[in-house]
PADREN-275163 format. One line per 2 residues: number of its first residue (from 1); their letters; for each residue z, y, x of N, C-alpha, C. Coordinates in Angstrom, 1 decimal, decimal comma. Atoms other than C-alpha are relative to their C-alpha. Layout:
BEGIN
NUM> a> Z/Y/X/Z/Y/X/Z/Y/X | ...
***
This chain:
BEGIN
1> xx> 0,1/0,5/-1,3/11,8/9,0/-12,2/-0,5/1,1/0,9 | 0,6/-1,0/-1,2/11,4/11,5/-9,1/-1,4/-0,2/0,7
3> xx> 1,3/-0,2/-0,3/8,3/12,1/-8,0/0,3/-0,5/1,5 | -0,2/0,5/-1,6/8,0/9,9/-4,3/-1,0/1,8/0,8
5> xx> 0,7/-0,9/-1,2/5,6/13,4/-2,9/0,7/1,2/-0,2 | -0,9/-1,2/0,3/8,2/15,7/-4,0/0,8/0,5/1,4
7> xx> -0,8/-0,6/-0,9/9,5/16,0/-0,5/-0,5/1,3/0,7 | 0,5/-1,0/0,0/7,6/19,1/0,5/-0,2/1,2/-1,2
9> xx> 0,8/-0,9/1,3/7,3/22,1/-1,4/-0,3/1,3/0,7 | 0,9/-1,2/-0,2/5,3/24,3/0,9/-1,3/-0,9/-0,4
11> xx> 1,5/0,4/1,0/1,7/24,7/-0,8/-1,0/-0,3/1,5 | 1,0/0,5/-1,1/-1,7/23,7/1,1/-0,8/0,5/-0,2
13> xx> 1,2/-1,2/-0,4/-3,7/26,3/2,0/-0,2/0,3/1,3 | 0,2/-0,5/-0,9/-5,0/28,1/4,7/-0,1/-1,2/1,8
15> xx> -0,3/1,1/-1,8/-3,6/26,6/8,3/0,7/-1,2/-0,3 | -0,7/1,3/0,6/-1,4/24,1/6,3/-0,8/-1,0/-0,4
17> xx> 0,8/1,5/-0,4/-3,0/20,5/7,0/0,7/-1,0/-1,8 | 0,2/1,0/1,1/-3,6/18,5/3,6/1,1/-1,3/0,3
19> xx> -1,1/1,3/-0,2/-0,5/15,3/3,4/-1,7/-1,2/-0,7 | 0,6/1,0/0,6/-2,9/12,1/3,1/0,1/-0,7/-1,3
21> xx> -0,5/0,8/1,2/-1,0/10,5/0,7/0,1/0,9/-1,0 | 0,2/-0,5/1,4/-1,3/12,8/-2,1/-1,0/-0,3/-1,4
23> xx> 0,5/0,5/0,7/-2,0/11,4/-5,4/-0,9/1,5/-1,0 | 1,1/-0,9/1,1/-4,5/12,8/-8,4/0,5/0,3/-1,1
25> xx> -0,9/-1,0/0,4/-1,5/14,2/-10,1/0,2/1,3/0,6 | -0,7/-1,0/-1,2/0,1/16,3/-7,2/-1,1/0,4/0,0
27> xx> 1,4/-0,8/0,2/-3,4/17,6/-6,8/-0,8/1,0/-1,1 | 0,0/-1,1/1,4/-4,1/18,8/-10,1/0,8/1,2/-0,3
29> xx> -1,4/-1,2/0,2/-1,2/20,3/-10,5/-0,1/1,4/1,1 | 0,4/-1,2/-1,4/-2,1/22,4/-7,1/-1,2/0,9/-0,7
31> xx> 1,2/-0,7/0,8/-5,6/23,2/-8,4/0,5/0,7/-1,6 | 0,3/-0,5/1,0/-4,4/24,3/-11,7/0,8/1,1/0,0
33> xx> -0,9/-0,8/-0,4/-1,5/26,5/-10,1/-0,8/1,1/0,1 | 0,8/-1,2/-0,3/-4,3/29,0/-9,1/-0,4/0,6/-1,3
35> xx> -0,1/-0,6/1,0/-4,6/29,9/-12,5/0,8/1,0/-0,7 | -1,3/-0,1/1,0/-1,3/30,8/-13,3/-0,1/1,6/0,6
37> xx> -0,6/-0,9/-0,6/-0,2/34,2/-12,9/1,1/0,5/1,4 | -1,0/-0,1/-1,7/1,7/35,4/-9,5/0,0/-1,1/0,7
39> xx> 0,3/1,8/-0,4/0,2/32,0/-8,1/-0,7/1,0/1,7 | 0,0/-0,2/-1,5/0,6/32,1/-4,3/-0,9/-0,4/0,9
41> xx> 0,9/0,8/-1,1/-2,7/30,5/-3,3/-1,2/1,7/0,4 | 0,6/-1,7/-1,0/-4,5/33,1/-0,9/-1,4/0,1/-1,2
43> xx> 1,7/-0,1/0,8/-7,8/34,9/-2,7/-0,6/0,3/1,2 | 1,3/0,2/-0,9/-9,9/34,8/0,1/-0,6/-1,3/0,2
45> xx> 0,6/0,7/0,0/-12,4/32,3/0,4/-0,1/-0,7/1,2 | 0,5/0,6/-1,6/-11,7/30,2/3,6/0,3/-1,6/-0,3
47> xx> -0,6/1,1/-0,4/-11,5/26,6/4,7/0,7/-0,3/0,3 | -1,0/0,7/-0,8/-8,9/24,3/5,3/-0,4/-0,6/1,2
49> xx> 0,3/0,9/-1,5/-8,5/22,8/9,2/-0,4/-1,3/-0,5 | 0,4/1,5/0,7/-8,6/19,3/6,6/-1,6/0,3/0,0
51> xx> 2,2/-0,8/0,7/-12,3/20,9/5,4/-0,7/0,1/1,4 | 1,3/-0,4/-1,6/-13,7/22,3/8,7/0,2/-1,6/0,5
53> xx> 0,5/1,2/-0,4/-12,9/18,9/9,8/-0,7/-1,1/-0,2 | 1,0/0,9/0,7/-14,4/16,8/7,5/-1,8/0,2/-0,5
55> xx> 1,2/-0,4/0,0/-17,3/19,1/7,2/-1,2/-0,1/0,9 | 1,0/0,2/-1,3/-18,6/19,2/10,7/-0,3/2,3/0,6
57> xx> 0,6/-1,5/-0,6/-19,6/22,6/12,7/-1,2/0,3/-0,7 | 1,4/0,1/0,5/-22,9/22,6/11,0/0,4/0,9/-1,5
59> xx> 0,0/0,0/1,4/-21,6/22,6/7,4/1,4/1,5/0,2 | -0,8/-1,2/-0,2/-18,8/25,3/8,4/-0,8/1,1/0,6
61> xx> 0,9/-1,5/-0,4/-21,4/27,9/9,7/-0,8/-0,3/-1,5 | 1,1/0,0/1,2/-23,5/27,0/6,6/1,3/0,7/-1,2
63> xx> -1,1/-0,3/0,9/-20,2/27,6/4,2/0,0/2,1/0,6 | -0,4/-1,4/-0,6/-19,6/31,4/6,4/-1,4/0,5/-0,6
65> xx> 1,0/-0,5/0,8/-23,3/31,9/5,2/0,3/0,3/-2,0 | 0,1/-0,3/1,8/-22,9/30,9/1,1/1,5/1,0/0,1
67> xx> -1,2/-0,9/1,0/-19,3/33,2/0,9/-0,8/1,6/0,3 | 0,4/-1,2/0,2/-21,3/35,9/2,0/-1,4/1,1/-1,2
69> xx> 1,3/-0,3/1,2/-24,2/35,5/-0,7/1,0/0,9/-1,2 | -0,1/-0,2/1,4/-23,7/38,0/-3,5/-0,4/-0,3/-1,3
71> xx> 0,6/-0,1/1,1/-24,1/38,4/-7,2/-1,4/0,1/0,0 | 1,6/-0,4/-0,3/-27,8/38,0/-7,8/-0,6/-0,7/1,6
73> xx> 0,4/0,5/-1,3/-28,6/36,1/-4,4/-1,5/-0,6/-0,5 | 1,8/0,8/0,2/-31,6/33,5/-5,8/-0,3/0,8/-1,6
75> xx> 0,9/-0,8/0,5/-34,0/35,9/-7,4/0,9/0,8/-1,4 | -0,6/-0,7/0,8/-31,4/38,1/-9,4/0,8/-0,9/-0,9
77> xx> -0,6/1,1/0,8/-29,7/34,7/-11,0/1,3/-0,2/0,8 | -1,0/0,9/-0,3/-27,5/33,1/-8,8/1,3/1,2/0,2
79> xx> -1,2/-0,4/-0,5/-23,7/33,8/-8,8/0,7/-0,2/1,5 | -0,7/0,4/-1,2/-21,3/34,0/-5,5/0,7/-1,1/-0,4
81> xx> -0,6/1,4/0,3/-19,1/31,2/-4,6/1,3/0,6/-0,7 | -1,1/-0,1/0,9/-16,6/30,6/-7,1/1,3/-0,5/0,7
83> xx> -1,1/0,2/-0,9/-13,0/30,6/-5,6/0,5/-1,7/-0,7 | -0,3/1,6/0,3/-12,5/27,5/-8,0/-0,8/-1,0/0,3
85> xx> 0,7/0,8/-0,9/-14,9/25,7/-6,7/-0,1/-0,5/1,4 | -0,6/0,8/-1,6/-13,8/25,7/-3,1/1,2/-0,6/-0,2
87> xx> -1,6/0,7/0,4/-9,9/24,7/-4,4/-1,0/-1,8/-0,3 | 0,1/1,5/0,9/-11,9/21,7/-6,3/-0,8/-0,5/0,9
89> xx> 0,1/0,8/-1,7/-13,8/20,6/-2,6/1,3/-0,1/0,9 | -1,9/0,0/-1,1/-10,2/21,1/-0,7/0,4/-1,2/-0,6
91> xx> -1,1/1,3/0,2/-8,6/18,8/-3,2/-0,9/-1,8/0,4 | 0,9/1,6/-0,1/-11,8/16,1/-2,9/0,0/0,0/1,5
93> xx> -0,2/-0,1/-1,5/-11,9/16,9/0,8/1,3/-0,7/0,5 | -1,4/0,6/-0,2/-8,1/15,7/0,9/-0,2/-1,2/-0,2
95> xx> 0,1/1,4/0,5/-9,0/12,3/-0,7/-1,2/-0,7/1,1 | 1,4/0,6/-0,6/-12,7/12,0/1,2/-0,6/0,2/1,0
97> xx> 0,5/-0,5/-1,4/-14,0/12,5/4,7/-1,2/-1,0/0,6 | 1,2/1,1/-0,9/-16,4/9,5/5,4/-1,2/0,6/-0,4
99> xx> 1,3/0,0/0,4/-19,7/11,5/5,1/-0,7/-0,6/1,6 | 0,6/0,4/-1,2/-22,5/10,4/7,7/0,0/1,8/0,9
101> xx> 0,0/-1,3/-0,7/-23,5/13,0/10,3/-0,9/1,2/-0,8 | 1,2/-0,7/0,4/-26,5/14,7/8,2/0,7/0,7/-1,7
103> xx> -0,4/-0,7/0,7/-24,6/15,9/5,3/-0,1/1,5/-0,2 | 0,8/-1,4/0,3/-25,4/19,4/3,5/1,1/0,4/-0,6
105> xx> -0,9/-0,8/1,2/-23,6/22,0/1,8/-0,8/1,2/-0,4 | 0,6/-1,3/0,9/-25,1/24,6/-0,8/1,0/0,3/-1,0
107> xx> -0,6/-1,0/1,3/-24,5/26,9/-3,5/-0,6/0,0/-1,0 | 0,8/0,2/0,8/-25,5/26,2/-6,6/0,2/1,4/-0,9
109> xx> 0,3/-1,3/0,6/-27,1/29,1/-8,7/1,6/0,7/-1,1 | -1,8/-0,5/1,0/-23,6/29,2/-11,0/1,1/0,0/0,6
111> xx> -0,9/-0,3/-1,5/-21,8/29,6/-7,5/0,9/-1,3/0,8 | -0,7/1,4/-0,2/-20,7/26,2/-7,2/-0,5/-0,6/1,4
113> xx> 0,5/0,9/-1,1/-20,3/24,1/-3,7/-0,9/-1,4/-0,3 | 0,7/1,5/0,3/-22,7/21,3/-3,5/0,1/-1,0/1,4
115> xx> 0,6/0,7/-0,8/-22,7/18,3/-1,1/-0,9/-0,9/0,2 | 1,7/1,4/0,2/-25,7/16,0/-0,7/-0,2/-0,6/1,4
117> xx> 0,4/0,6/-1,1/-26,5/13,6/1,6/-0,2/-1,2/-0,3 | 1,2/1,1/0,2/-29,1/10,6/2,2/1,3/-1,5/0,7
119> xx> -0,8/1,0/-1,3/-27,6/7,0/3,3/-0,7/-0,2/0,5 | 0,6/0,6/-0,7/-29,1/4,9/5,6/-1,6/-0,5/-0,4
121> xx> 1,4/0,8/1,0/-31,7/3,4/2,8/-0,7/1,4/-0,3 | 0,6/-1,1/0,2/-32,8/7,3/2,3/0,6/0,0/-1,6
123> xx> -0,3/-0,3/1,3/-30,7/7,4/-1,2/0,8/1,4/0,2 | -0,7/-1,2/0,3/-29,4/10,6/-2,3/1,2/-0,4/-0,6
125> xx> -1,1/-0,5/1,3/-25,7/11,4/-3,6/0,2/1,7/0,4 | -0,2/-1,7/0,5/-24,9/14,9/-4,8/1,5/0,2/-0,2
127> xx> -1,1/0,1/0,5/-21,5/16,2/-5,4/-0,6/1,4/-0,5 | -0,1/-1,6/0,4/-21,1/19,8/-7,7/1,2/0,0/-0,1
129> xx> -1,0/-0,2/0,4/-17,7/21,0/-7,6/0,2/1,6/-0,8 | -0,7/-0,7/1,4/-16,6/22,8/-10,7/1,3/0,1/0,0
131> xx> -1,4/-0,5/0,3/-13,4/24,4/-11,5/0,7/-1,5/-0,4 | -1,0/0,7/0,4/-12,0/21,6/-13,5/-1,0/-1,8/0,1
133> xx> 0,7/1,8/-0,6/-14,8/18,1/-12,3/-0,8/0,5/0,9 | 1,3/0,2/-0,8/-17,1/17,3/-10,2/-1,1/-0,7/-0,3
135> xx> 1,1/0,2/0,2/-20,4/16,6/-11,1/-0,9/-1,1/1,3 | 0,8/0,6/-1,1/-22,3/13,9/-9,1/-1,2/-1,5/-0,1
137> xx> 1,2/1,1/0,0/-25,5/11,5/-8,5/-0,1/-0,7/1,2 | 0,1/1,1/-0,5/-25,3/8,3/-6,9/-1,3/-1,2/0,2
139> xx> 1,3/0,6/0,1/-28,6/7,1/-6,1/0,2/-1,4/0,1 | -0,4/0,8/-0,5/-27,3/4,5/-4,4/0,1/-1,3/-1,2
141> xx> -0,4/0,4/1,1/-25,7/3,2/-7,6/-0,4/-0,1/-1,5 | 0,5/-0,3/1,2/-28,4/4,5/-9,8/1,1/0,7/-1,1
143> xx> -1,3/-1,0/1,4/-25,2/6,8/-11,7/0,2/1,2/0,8 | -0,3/-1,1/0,4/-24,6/10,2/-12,6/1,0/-0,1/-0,9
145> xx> -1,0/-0,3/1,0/-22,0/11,6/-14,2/1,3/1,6/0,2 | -0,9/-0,6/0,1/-19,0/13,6/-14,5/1,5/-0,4/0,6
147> xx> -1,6/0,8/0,2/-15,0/13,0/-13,2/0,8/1,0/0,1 | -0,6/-0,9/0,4/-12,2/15,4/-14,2/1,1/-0,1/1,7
149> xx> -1,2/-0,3/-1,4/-10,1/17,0/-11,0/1,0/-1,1/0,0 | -0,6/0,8/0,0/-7,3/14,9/-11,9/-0,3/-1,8/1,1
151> xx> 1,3/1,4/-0,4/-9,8/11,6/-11,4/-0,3/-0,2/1,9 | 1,2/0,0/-1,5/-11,3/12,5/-7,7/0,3/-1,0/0,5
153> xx> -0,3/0,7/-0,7/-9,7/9,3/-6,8/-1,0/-1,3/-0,5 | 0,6/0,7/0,8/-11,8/7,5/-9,5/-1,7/0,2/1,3
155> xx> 1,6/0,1/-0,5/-15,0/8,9/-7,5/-0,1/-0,3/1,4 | -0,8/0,4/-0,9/-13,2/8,6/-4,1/-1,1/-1,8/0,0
157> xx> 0,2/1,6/0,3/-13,9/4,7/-5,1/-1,5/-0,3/-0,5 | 1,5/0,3/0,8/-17,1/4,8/-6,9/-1,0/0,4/2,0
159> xx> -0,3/-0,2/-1,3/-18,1/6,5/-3,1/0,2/-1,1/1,1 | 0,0/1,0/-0,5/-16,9/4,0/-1,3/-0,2/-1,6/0,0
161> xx> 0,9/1,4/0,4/-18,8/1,1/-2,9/-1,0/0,6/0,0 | 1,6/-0,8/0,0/-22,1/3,3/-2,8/-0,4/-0,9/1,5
***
């Protein structure tokens, strides 16, 4: 059976605006293309117009700070940001955009994006985006855990019952 999102086949990078309806197949499959050899996704570290939007002005000058942190940044440990780690926020960024206004972005010492932000009750959730999951704590919900790229629609959901 034909794939219904098969009608496009320019990729989604750079200035090219994320399709809503893309499932947590077609996404994978994006994210895992950057592995491949002679794989056409840019190596520079920038935001999608999807990303800067969902992020806010805040969290896009904060992002232009962590790509400039080097090797060794927090006290001779921490790594730069990992190029798979921004792909694996682009593809959740595609699926997720409801944060409040106060949302954060860091770099976690193994170069990874992090988002955090409080709700209304002062609960924390966390996201870590990793090359192939996302790592995250749901205070809200009392859960932690893990969901594989594929999934982000699984946390998508978990997210929107928090």
């Amino acid at each position: 059976m034909p794939n219904a999102y098969a009608r496009t086949t320019q990729p989604i990078y750079d200035n090219v605006r994320f399709y809503p309806d893309m499932t947590g197949d077609i996404l994978t499959n994006i994210i895992l293309k950057k592995n491949q050899p002679n794989s056409d996704f840019p190596r520079s570290l920038r935001l999608s117009s999807k990303a800067v939007e969902a992020l806010g002005a805040h969290n896009v000058g904060r992002f232009s700070e962590l790509v400039s942190l080097k090797d060794g940044w927090h006290f001779g440990q921490g790594k730069s940001l990992q190029a798979a780690s921004l792909y694996s926020i682009e593809l959740f960024l595609a699926q997720y955009s409801s944060f409040p206004e106060r949302c954060s972005l860091f770099l976690s010492e193994e170069g990874n994006l992090e988002l955090v932000w409080r709700s209304e009750n002062n609960e924390t959730t966390s996201l870590e985006f990793y090359a192939d999951c996302i790592e995250y704590y749901i205070e809200t919900l009392n859960e932690e855990g893990k969901v594989a790229i594929r999934d982000i629609s699984t946390l998508v959901q978990k997210l929107a019952n928090a």
